[in-house]
C-alpha positions in Angstrom: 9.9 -101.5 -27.1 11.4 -103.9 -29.3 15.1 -104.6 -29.3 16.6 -102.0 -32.0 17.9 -103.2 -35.6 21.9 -103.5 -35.4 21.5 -99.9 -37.4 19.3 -98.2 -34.9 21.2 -96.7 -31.4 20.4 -98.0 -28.3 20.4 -95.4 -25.7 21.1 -96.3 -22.1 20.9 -93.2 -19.6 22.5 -92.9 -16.2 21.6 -90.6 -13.5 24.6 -88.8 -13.5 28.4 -88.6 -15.3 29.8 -90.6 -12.1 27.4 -93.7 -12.2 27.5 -93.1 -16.6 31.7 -93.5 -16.1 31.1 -96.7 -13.2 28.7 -98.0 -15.5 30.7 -97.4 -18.6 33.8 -99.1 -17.3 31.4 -101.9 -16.3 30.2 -102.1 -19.8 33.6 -102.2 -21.7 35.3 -105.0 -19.2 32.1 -107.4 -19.3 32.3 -106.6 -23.4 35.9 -107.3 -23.8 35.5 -110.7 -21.6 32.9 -111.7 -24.0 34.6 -111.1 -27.1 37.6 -113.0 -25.4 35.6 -116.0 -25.5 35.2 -116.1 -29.1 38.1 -114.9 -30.7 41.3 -112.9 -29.9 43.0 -110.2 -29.9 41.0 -107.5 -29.0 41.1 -104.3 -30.5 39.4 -101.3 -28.5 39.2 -97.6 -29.5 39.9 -95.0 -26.9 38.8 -91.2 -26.1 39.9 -88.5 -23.9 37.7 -86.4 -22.9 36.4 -85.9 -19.2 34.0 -88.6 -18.7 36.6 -90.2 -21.0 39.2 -90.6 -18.7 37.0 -91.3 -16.0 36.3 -94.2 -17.5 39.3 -95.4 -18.1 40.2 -94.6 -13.7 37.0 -96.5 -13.3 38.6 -99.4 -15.3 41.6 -99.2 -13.3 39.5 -99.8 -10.4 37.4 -102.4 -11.1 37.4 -105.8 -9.7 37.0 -107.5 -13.1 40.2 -105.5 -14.3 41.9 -108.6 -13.8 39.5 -111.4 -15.5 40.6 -109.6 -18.6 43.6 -111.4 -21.1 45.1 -107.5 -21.5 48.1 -109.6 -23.5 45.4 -110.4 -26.0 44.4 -106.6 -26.3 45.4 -103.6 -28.5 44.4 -100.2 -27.7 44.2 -97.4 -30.2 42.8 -93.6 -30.3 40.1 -91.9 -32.6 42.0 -89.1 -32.5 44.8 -87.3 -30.7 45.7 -83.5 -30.3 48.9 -82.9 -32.0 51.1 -82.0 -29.2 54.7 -83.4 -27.6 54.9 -86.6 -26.7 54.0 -86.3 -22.7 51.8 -82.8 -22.9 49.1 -82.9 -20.2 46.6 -82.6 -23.1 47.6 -85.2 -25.3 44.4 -87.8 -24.8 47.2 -90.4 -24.4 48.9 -88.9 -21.6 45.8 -88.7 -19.7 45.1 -92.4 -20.5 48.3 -93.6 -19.2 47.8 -92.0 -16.0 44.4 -93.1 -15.7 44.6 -96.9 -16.8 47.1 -97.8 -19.6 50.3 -97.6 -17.3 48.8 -99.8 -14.4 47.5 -102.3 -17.3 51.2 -102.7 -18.8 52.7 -102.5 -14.9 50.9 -104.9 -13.3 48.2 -106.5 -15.9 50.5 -108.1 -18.5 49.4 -105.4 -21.3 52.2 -105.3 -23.9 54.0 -102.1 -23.9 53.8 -102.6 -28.0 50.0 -103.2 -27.6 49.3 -99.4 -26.9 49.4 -97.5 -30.4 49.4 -94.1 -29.6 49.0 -91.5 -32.7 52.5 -90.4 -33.5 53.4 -86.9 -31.4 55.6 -84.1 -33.2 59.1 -85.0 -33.5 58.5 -89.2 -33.1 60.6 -91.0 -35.5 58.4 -93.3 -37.6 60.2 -95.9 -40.0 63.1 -93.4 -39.8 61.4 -90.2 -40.7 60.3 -87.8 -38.0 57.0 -86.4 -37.6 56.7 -82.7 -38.5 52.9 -82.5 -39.2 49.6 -83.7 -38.5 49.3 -85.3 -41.7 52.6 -87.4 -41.4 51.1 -88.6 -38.1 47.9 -89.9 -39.9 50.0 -91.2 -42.7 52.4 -93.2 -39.8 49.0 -94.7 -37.6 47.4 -95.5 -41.1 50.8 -97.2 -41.7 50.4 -99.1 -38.2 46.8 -100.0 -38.5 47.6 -101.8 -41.6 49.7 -103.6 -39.8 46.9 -105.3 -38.4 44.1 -105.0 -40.8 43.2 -104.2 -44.4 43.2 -101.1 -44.3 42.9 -101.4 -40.7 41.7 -103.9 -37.6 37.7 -104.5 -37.4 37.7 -102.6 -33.8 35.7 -104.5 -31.2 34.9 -101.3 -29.4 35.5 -98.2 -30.5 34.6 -95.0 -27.6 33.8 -91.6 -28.6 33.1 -88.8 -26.6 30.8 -85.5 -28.0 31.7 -82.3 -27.8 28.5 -79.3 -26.9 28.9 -78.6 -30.8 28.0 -82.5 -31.8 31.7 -83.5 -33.2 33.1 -86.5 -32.6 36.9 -87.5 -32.4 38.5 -84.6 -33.5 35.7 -84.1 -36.7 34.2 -80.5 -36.2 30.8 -79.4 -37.8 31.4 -78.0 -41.2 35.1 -78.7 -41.2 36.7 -80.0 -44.6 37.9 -83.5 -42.1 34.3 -84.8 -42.2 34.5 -86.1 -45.7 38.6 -87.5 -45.4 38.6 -90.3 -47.2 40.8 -93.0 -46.3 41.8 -94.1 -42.5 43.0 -91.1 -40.3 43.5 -87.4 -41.7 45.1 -84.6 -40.4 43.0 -81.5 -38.7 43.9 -77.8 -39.1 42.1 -75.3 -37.7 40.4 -77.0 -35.3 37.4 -74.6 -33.0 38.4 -76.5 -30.4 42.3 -75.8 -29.0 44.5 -77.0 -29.9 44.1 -75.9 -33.6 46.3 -79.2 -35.1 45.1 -82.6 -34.3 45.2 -85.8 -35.8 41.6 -88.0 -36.3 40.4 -91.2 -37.3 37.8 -90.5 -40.6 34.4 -91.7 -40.7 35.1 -94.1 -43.2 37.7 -96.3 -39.8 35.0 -95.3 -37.8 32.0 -97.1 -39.4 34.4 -100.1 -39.7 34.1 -100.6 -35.9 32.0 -103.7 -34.6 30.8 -101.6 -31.9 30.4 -97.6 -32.0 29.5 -96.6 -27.9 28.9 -92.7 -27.9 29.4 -91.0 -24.0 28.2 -88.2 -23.2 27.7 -86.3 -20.2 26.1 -82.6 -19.2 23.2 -80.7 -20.2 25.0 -78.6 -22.6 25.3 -81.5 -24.6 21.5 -82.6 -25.3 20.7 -80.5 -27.8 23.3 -82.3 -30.1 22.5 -85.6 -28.9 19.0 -85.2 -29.4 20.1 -83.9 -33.2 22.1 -87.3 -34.0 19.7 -89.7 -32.5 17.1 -88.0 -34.6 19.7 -88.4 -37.2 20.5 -85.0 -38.5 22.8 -83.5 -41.3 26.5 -84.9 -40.3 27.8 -81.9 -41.6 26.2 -79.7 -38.8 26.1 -82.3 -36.4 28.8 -84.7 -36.5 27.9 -87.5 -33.9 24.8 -88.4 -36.1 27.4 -89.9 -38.6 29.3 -92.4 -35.6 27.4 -95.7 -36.2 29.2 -99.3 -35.9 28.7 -101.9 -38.4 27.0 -104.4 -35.6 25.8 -101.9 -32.8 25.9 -98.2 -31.6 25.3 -97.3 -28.4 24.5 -94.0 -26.8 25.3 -93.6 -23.3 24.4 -90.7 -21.3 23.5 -89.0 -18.3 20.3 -87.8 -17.2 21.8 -83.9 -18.1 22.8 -84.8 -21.7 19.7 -87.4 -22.3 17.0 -84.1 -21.8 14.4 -85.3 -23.4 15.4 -88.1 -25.7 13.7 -91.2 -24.4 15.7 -94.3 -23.5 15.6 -97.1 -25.7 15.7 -101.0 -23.7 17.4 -103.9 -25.8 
């Protein structure tokens, strides 16, 4: 099979979500070593999620962990659920434990390098956070700061929910079609109802869109966006870098959908 067009996805499948997070982790540090030889800094899109974080602890693990510049890096979230700053469900929490504090620790990652979406009650510029649209207003604000409107992400990780969203963009739900940067969710199926998520519009923006996904309760939906369905009923279909997009999946969420080699 011929090497896809940068708008076709490659799919890669793993056997199962433990060698799909190894392999993941592998991915992203070889990726970021590459794009360090070119040009610098870095910017890299994060996910929560369970073969999310496991990712991120498979990171922390790895041997090339330290061939990285992490000084040259900036790390950022497609979305976040709009909880206190230190909930155990926060996706940035998890992170932290996972990777992010042993990076700043012991790696030389700048504290200031890790731009978290701003938690109820942070004080942004002054003014304090009250609601999930002040948070997307603040880390619009931010990635700005490094952009226009925002950075041309290197990398930016999604996970997929059984339903087919992505980030924190639910099938049917009026968030799909936010314009701008990052929009604030109400409402959301999934708890917590209130969450804050990058729109479609940063999304396509990235360099590099990598989809993980993991479990058979996911295949339907992953077969549904590779075969490019509606966006409105199945989300994922609409996560597609401007350079590359990248499916990777275990054996369980592949079902039937055929691996593509490039």
């Amino acid at each position: 099979m011929s090497t896809p067009a940068p708008h076709d996805p490659l799919v890669v499948v793993h056997p199962d979500a433990g060698t799909l997070a190894q392999a993941a982790a592998a991915r992203l540090l070889t990726r970021l070593l590459d794009v360090q030889s070119v040009r610098s800094p870095v910017h890299v899109v994060l996910t929560g999620g369970t073969v999310g974080i496991r990712t991120l602890a498979a990171v922390a693990d790895s041997p090339l962990r330290g061939a990285v510049d992490w000084s040259a890096v900036h790390l950022w979230w497609g979305d976040e659920r709009f909880l206190p700053d230190g909930d155990p469900d926060r996706n940035a929490t998890q992170a932290r434990a996972a990777l992010l504090d042993t990076l700043v620790a012991d790696s030389g990652l700048p504290p200031a390098h890790v731009h978290e979406m701003p938690a109820p009650g942070t004080v942004v510029d002054g003014a304090t956070v009250t609601t999930p649209e002040e948070s997307a207003a603040a880390y619009a604000t931010e990635l700005a700061r490094y952009g226009d409107p925002l950075p041309r992400f290197d990398v930016l990780l999604l996970g997929m929910g059984p339903d087919g969203h992505v980030a924190s963009l639910f099938p049917g739900h009026e968030a799909l079609g936010a314009a701008g940067v990052a929009v604030g969710v109400h409402g959301s199926p999934k708890p917590p109802p209130e969450r804050v998520s990058l729109t479609f519009d940063a999304v396509r923006r990235a360099r590099e869109v990598w989809v993980v996904a993991a479990g058979a309760e996911k295949s339907a939906q992953a077969a549904a966006a590779l075969a490019r369905g509606p966006v409105a009923e199945v989300p994922a279909a609409g996560a597609t870098g401007s350079e590359r997009t990248l499916w990777l999946l275990d054996a369980a969420a592949a079902g039937a959908t055929a691996p593509s080699r490039g």
